[in-house]
N, C-alpha and C positions, 0 to 999 in steps of 0.2 A: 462579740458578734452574736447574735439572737440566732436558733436551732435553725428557725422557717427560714433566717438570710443565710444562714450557712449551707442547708438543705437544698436550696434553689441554685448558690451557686454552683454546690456538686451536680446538683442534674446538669446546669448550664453545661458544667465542664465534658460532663458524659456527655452531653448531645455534642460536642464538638469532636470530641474526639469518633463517635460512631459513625458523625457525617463525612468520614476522611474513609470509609469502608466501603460506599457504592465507588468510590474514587478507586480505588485498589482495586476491586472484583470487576469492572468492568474494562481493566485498565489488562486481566490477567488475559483474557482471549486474544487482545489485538500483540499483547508479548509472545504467546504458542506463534501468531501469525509472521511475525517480525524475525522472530526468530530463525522459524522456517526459512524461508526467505534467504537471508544470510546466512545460515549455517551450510545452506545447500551450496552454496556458492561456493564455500572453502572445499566443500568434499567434489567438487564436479569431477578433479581427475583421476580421484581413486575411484568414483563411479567408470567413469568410461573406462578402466583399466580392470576392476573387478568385474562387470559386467560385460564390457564386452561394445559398451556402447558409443555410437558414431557422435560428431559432432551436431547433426540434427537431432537427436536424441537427449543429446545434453541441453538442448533448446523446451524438445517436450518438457523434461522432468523438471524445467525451470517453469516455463510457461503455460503447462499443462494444468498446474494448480490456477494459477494466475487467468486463464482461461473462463475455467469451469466460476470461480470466484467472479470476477466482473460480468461474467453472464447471467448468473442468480442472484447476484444483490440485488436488483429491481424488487425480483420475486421475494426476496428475503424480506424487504419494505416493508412491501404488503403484506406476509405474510404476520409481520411484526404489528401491523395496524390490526389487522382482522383477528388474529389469536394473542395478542397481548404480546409489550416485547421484551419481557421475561421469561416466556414460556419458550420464543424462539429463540431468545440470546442460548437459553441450556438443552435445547435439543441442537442447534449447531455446535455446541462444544462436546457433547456426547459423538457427532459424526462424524467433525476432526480427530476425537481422539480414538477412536475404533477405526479412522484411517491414517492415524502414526501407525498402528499398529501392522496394517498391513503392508507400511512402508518397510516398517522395522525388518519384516520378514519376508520381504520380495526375493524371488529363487532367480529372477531377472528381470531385464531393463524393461520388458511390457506390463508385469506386474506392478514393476514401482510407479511408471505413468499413470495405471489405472489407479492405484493407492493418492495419487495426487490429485488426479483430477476429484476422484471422492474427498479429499481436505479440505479443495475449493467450495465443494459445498458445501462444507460445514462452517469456513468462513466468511461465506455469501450468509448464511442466517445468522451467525453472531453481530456480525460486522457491523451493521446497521442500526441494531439492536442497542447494541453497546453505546453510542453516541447517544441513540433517545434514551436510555436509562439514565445517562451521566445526565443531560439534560432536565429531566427531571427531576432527579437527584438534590440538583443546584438551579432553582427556579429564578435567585438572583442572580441580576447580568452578572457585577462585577465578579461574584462568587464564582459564577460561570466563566467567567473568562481565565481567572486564576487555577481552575481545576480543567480546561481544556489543558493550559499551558501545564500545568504538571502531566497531566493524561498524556500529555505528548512526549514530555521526557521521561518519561517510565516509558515509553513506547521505543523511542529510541534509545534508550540508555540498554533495552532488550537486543534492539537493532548492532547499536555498537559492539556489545558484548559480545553476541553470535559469534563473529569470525574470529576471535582468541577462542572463547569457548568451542565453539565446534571444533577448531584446530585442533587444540587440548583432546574434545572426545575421539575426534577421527585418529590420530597419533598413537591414543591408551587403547581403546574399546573398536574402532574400525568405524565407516560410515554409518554402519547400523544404528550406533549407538546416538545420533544423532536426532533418531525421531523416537527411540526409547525416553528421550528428554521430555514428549510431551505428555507421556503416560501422570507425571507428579502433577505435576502445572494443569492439565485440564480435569485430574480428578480434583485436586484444590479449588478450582475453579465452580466446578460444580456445586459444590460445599457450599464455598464463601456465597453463591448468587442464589443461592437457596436459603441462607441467611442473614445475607444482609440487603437485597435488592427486593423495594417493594413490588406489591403485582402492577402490572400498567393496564390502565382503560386500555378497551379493545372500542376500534370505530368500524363500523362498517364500511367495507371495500371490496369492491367486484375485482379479482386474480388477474380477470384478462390475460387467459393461457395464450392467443393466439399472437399480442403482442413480444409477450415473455419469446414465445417460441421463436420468430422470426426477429426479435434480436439475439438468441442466444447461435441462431444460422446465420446474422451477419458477421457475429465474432467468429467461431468456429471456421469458418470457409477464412475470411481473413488471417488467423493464425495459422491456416491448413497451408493457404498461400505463401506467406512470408518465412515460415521453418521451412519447408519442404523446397522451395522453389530453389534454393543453391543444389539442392543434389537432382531434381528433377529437370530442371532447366525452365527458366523463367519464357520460356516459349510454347511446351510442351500443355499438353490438351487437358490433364488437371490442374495444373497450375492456372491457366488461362478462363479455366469453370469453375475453379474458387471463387478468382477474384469476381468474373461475372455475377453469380450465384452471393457473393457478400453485398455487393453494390445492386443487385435485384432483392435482396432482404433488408439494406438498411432504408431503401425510400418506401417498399412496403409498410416498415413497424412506421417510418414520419407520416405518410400518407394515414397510415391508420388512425396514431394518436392525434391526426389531425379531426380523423371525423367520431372515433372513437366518442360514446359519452361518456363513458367512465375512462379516459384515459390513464397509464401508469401516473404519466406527468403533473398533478394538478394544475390548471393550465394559468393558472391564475399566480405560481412559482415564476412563469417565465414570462410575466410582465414586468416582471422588476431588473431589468439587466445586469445587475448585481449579480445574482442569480446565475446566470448562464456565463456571464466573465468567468466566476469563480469554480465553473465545474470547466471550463477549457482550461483554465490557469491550473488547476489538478491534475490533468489530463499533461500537459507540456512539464511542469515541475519532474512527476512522477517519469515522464517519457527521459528525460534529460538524468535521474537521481539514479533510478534503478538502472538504466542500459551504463550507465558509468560502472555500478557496482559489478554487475558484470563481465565489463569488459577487463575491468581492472583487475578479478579476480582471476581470469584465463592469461593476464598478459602476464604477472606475478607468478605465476605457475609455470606458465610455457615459455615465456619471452626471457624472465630471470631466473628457472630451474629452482623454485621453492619447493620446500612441503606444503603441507596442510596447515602447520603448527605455524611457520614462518608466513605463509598466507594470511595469515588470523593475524601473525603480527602486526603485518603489514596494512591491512586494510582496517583494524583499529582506530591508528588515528584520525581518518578519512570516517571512519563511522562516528567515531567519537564529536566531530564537528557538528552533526544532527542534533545532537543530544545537547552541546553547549549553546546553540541557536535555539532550540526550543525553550529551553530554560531564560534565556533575554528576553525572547518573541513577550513573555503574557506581559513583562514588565512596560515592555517600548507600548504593547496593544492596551495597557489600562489607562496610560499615560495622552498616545497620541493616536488611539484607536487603529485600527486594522490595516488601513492603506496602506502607511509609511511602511510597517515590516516587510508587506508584501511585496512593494516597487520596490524600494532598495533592497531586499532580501535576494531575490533571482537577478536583479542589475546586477550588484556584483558578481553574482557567478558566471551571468554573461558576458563578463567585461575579462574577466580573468581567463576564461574557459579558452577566449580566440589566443592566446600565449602556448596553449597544448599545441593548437593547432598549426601558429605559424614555426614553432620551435621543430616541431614534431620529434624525432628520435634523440636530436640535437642537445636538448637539455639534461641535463647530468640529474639522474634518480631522487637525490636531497635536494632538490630545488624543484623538480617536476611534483613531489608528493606533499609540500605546504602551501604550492599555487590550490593545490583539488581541494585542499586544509579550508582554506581560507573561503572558497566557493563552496564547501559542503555548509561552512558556517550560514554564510548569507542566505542559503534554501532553507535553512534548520531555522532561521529565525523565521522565514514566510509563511512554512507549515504550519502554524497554530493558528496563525491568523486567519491563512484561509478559513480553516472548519469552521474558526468564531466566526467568519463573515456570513458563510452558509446556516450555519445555526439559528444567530439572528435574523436572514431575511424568513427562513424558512415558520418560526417559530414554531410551538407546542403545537399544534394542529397539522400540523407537515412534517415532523421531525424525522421520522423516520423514513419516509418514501426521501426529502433531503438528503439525510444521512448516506440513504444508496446511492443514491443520483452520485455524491462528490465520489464515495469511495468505489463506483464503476465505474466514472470515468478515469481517476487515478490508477484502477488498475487493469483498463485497456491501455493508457500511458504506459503502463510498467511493462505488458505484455506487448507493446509498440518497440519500444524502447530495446528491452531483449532482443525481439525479433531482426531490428533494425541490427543491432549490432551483430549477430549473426549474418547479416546478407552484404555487412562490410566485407567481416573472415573470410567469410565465400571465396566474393569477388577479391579479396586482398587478405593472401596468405602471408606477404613479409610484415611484420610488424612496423616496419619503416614506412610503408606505407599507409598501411591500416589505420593506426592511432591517430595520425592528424584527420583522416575523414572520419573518423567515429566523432571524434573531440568537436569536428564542424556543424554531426548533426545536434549531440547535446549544446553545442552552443547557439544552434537555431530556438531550440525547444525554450531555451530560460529566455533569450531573447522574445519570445514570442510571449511568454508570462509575463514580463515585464511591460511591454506592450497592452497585453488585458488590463493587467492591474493600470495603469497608468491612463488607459481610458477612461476605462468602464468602472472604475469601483472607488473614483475621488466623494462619492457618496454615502461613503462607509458611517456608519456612527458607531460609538460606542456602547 
């Protein structure tokens, strides 16, 4: 073999292997995020036992991130279009990781809320970011489609892990030790995307603080409403000016970005009905995934007298299904493009979900926990799909305002989702009751995805 053909194949090889590095670095933020998320979930009841905190409270410190986050991802977009979206990917992993830290070290339960709500915003600027970089990164589709779908199971294989891993730290180290996890992870992080992620064209785009503002008042008063309202009373005069004051702010931001001329929205995104199926189908997935994780973590705790550690056991292989579905998802989507994942992916979890429901208490533990097995799987294969779909309509000149659009509405779903199961608890303290109405509304939500997809997005291409 001749130098120059041996020389060239080493480069080839180098380039292949370095093009697997924007994969991993952008792959590292949405892990700190994931994590979170789940880790928190396992530690809820040594939180409310160390701290001191109520069961609305354990709603904040869950949704309180989740809040602050799908409120500033718009802004994040933009942010990422106007100053490039490398510069914002690592100035939001800088402001989650200096607010682990003041989680790490909350003296109490108003401290740690405030520490989360600061998290959100640091994964409101990465978030978005993250996706246009990967896309970038990987300009061919197929390439693209093969590095979402890994991007997704590096995402949830993080997910999965959380609640053994978090059990393990809360168990050894106490809940603290939980967000001391993100100190390695987002200083690595900073590292890797300072070295391996090229800079991104910056395009010009007007902020539009007034729309920002009065969507981040439609969410806020909606979350103020739906935590608060089981201890206030869903009748009583803040409760009832939330909700006003949320439904007086979300036709304001519609109304606006209607006349708006620089709207958040590129208006010309929501010609393509693709488009808007696939940010409601994120919105109901997320609403139906996460108020499950949730519920499931309180009723493992409370309903069967676990730990933390046994928590973590438990909810493993329910997380673990995320992770096995993702990893099918790129293969079914290179093969038979996007649609098929998605309809039958939430079908099944729809189809299986009403079995909690009608069984409710009735079913014996080993057979209730590989019915949710079987249903995490079939979402776990939809999730990749989605983002490809979003990706593709949205393409390189949208990517990032895109990017926010799916992952605020998934995570007002998330922050739905929590809330909603909280105002089951409320209203339904015995477990025997509770469980089949939580199980009825997650089994609305995937039905409802299922329904999108099966309209609206038989248009899918590869």
């Amino acid at each position: 073999m001749s130098t120059s053909c041996s020389t060239a194949i080493a480069s080839s090889d180098a380039g292949t292997r370095r093009s697997h590095w924007p994969l991993v670095t952008v792959a590292l933020g949405f892990v700190m995020a994931m994590l979170d998320v789940t880790v928190v979930n396992v530690a809820l009841d040594h939180l409310q036992s160390d701290l001191s905190i109520p069961l609305s409270g354990l709603l904040w410190v869950v949704d309180g991130y989740t809040l602050t986050f799908a409120s500033l991802l718009l802004t994040g977009g933009a942010l990422a279009n106007r100053y490039g979206a490398r510069t914002i990917y690592m100035t939001g992993l800088a402001v989650f990781l200096t607010a682990s830290l003041m989680c790490a070290i909350a003296p109490n339960g108003d401290v740690l809320i405030a520490a989360r709500l600061a998290q959100g915003i640091g994964a409101a600027l990465f978030m978005p970011s993250s996706l246009s970089l990967l896309s970038q990164s990987y300009p061919d589709e197929k390439e693209r489609i093969t590095a979402l779908g890994i991007w997704s199971a590096i995402v949830s294989v993080a997910a999965a892990s959380g609640p053994i891993v978090g059990g393990a730290i809360v168990a050894t180290l106490g809940w603290r030790g939980i967000f001391w996890l993100n100190v390695p992870i987002g200083l690595l992080g900073l590292v890797m995307a300072r070295r391996h992620l090229a800079p991104s064209p910056r395009r010009a785009q007007a902020l539009n603080p007034v729309s920002h503002t009065l969507g981040m008042l439609a969410l806020g008063t909606l979350a103020f409403g739906l935590i608060e309202g089981g201890n206030l009373g869903w009748s009583s005069r803040s409760i009832i000016a939330a909700f006003v004051l949320a439904l007086f702010a979300t036709v304001a931001f519609v109304i606006r970005e209607c006349r708006e001329a620089s709207p958040i929205f590129p208006r010309d995104l929501f010609q393509d009905a693709r488009f808007a199926a696939t940010n409601g189908f994120g919105f109901l997935i997320n609403l139906g995934a996460f108020g499950q994780i949730f519920l499931i973590s309180l009723y493992v705790e409370q309903a069967r007298g676990n730990d933390a550690w046994h928590t973590g056991l438990n909810l493993l292989p329910l997380m673990a299904m995320f992770t096995a579905g993702n990893l099918i998802s790129a293969r079914i989507s290179s093969r038979l493009g996007t649609r098929i994942p998605m309809l039958f992916g939430v079908a099944a979890a729809a189809i299986l979900c009403p079995v909690v429901v009608i069984t409710g208490m009735r079913l014996p533990y080993d057979l209730f926990i590989p019915l949710l097995m079987a249903a995490n799987l079939g979402v776990g294969i939809a999730i990749p799909a989605m983002t490809t779909t979003v990706m593709q309509v949205a393409g390189q000149s949208h990517a990032n305002i895109a990017a926010a659009a799916l992952n605020a509405n998934r995570q007002v779903g998330t922050l739905i989702g929590v809330a909603a199961m909280g105002v089951v608890l409320h209203a339904l303290p015995d477990w025997h009751k509770a469980l089949p109405v939580a199980f009825g509304v997650i089994t609305l939500a995937y039905a409802g995805a299922a329904l999108l997809a099966g309209r609206y997005l038989g248009g899918s291409h590869r």
